[in-house]
N, C-alpha and C positions, 0 to 999 in steps of 0.2 A: 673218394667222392666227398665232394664239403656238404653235401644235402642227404640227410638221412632220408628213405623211402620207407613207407610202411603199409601192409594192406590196403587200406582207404583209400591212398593217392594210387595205384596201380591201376585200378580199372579206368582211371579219368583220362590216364597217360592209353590205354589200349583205346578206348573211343577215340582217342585224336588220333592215332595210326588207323585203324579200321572202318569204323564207321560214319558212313555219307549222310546218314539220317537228323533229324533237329534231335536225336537225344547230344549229340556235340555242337551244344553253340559258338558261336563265332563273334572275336569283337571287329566291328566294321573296318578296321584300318588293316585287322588282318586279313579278313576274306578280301579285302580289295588287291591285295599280296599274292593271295591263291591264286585269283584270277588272272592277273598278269601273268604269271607261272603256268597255267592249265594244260596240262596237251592234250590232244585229241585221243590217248590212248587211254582208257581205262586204267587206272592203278590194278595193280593182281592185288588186290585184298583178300578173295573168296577162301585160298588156299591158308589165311591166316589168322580167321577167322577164329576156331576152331581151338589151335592155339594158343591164341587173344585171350580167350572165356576161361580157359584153363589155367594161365596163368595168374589171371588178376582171381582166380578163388585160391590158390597157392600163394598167392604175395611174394611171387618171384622175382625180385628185381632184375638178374641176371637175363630169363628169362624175356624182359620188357626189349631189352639192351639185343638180345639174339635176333626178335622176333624185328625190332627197327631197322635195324641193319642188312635183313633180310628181303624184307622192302625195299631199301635204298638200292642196295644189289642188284635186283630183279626189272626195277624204275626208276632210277633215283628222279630221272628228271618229273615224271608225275609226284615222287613221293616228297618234293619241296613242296609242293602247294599244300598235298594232302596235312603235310607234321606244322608246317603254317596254322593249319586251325586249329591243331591242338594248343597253340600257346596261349590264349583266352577262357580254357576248359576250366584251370585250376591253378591256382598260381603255385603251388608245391610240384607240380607235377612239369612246371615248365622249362626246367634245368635239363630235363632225360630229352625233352624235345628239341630244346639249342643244341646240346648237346650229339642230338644227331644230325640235326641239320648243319651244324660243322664237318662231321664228317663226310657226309655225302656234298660238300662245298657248293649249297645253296647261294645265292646270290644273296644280296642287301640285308645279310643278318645282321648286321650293325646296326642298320635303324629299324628293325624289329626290336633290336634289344636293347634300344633308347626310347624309343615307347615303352616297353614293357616296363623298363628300368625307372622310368619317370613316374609311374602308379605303382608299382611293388611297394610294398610297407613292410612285407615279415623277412626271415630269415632267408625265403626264395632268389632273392633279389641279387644276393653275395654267391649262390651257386649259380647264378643265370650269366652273371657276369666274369665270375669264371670261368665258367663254360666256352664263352666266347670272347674272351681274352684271348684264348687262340689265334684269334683271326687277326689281332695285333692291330689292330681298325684305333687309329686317333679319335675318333667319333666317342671310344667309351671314355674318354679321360675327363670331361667335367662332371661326367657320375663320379669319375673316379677323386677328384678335388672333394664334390661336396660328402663323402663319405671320410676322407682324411680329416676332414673339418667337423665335420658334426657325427659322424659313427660311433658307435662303440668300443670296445676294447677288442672283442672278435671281430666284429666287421673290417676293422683295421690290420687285425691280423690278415686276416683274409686276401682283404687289397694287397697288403704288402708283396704276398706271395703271388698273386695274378701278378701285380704291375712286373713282378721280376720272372716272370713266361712273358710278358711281353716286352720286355727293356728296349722300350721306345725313351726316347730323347728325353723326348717332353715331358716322361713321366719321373724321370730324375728329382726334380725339385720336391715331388711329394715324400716320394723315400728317404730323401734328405730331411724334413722336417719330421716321417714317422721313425729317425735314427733319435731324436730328442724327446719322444715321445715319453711319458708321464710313467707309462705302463711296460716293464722289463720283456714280455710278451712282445709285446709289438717291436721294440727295439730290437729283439733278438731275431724275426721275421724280415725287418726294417736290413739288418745287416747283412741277413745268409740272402736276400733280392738283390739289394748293391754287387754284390760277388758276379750279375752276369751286366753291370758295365764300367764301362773305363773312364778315365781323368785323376787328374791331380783331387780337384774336389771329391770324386769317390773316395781315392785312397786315403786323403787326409782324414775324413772323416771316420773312417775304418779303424783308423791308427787311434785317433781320440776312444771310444768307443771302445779297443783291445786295450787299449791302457789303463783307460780310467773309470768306465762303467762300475757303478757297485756290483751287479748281479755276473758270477761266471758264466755264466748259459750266452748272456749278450756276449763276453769278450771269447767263448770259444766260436760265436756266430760268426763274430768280426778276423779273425784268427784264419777261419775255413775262407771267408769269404776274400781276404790278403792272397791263401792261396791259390785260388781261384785267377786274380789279381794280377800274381803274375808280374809285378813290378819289382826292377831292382832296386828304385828309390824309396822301397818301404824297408829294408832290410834293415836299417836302424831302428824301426819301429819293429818291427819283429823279435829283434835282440832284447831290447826293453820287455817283452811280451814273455820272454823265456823266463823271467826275474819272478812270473805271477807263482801264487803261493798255493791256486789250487792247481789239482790236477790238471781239467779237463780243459782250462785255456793253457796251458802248461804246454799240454803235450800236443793241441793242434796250432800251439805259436811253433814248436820244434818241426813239427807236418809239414805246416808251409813253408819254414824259412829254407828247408831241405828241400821242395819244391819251386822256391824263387831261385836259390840258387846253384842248383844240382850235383850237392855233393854235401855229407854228414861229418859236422865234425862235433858230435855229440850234443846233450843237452843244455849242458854248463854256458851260462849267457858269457860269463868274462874268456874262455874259450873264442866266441864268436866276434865280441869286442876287440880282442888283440886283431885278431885274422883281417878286423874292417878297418882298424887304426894303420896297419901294416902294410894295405891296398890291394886288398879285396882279391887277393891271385887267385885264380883257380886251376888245378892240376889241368898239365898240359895232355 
């Protein structure tokens, strides 16, 4: 979970499952949501009630996670409208609510969570988006811009790692600028994302990055993410990677190049150099 929960936020998350009553208020754009959503059947709440009350004096997160999915189970198509209004209750609490309204595959979560996303201010905003990153929806990717551009050092981290569960097209460009990033955090994130898509641009820049990065953490990111990759025309670039001095990009440059090209002929980079100078055979 990128959202820590703690007592306090738990009951606010069972009122948005549970209870019908104004102790759970509602922002107008969301109940206009429920309402489109409504069915004529009753949600079974009664039996979860009980539950509910129990859990949020225990600070059970797990628990919250049981008790919504249990719901969705039972109605999902009532319990879309009903976890709709909990997304206005409390903004720490509205991650556990996206979060199941993805699973029970609610409709128009995407622009719930561009509304939400457009008024979040705290740390919520990065698990909200998260959350539904899932859903691979292009709608979240100008949150996803003006966070590359003005976020923080986490926040960025954060993104990086949604954008690469979602490795839509278009969000390529952002990961390629947070590969240049300021902060070896974000680059090392920036590089193990790139690892789920393809091009010459990926790769080349993977190659820079495993070569030349000051920080090993980024060039073993960049190293895993080659092998991921999957390209024959990185293999020079891989060779080069075997040459590094620490360990840990060391021995995931030896990983993937045994992974590119499926056969081990040891560590030793000048080994690897003759074999590529000589034309690249491999055992028949």
């Amino acid at each position: 979970m990128l959202l820590n929960q703690n007592t306090r936020e738990l009951p606010s998350v069972f009122c948005a499952l549970v209870i019908f009553s104004v102790v759970c208020f509602t922002v107008p754009a969301n109940g206009a949501y429920a309402a489109s959503l409504r069915s004529p059947k009753p949600p079974p709440t009664s039996k979860y009630v009980k539950d509910a009350l129990d859990c949020a004096q225990k600070g059970d997160a797990d628990c919250v996670r049981n008790l919504a999915k249990g719901l969705l189970r039972d109605d999902p198509k009532a319990a879309c409208p009903l976890l709709a209004k909990g997304i206005g209750v409390d903004e720490k609490s509205a991650a556990l609510v996206f979060e199941a309204m993805v699973e029970a595959g609610c409709p128009k979560i995407d622009e719930l969570a561009v509304e939400f996303l457009s008024k979040a201010q705290d740390e919520s905003r990065m698990a909200v988006f998260a959350a539904v990153a899932r859903t691979k929806s292009p709608a979240l990717l100008p949150f996803a811009a003006k966070i590359a551009e003005q976020g923080n050092g986490w926040e960025k981290e954060q993104l990086c790692i949604a954008l690469g569960q979602m490795a839509l097209p278009d969000a390529l460009p952002l990961l390629l600028g947070a590969a240049k990033d300021s902060m070896f955090s974000v680059r090392t994130q920036a590089a193990t994302a790139l690892g789920f898509f393809k091009g010459k641009e990926v790769a080349d820049t993977l190659c820079l990055l495993g070569k030349n990065d000051t920080n090993p953490g980024v060039r073993k990111a960049a190293a895993l993410a080659l092998k991921a990759l999957k390209e024959w025309d990185t293999i020079p670039c891989l060779i080069a990677m075997l040459k590094d001095r620490e360990p840990d990009p060391f021995f995931a440059a030896h990983e993937a190049i045994v992974a590119v090209v499926g056969m081990d002929l040891g560590t030793k980079a000048a080994i690897w150099e003759d074999w590529w100078k000589n034309g690249a055979k491999l055992p028949k």
